[in-house]
N, C-alpha and C positions, 0 to 999 in steps of 0.2 A: 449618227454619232460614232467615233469612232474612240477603242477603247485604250486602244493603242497608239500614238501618233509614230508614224513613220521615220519622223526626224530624230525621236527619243530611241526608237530600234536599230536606227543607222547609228545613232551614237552610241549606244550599249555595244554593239558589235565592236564598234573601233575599240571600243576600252575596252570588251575583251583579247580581242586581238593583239592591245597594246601590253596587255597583263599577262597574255601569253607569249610573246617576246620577250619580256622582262624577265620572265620567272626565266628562260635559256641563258640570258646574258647574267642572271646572277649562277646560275648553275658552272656558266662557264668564268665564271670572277673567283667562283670556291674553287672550281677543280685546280684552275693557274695560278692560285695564293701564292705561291711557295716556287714559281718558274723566273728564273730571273730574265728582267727584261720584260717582262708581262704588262702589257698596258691595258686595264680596266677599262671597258667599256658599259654604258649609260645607255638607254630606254629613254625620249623625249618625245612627251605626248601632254603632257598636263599641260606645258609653257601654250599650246598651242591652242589650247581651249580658252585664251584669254579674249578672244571677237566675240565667241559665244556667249561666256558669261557676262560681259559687259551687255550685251543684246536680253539677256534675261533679266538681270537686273534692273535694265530701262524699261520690265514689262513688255519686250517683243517677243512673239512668239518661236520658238525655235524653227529655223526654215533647213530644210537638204541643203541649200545650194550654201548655207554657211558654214556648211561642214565638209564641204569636199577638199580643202586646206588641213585637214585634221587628220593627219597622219602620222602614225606612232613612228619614230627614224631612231638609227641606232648613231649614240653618238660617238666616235672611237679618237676622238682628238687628246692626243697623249698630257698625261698630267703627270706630277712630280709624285703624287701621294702613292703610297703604299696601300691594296688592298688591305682592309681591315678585316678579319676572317668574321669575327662575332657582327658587327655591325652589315654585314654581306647578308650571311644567314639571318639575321635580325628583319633586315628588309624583303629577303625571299619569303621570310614565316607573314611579314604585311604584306607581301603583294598576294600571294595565296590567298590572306583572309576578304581582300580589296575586290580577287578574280569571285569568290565562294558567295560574296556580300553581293555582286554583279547577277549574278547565276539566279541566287533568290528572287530579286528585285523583277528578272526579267520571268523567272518564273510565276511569281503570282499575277505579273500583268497578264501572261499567257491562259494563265488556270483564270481568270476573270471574263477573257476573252472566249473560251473554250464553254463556262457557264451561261456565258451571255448567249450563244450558239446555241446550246440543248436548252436554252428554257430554261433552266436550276432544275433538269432533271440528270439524273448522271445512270 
């Protein structure tokens, strides 16, 4: 039995990954607020988890090979809008807390994995 499935690791990685993209493209959305001409650039990862969770919801088990399409892309297609400064930082302070929530999750499956190994002797 395994404690961990593969597909839920593969996937934790990407949404790490994708939340560590995110957090530079807002970094770089605060620092150019105020550059004229600056076109804001977007982080697309979520739109793409829609096969998956359609697949989970039918009760399919999560498979690898559904997730090799699942990749965080930077979107840089120019928009009319105005960086917002506060709602920029707003969404940096959630994706932190999104990346930290990630961190956990994959922590405790590890720390379960690593007790399951020693027997629950530490």
């Amino acid at each position: 039995m395994q404690i961990i499935d593969p597909a839920t690791l593969d996937l934790v990685s990407r949404a790490l990954s994708a939340a560590t993209m995110r957090h530079g493209v807002h970094a770089s959305n605060i620092a150019n607020t105020n550059v004229e001409g600056f076109q804001p650039a977007r982080v697309r990862f979520e739109e793409q988890l829609s096969h998956v969770r359609e697949s989970l919801v039918r009760g399919e088990p999560l498979k690898l090979s559904d997730l090799h399409a699942v990749e965080a892309s930077l979107d840089t297609t120019p928009t009319a809008s105005k960086i917002e400064l506060d709602s920029e930082v707003a969404a940096m302070s959630a994706n932190g807390l999104h990346y930290q929530a990630l961190l956990k999750a994959l922590d405790k499956q590890l720390g379960l994995m690593s007790l399951a190994i020693s027997d629950g002797r530490r």
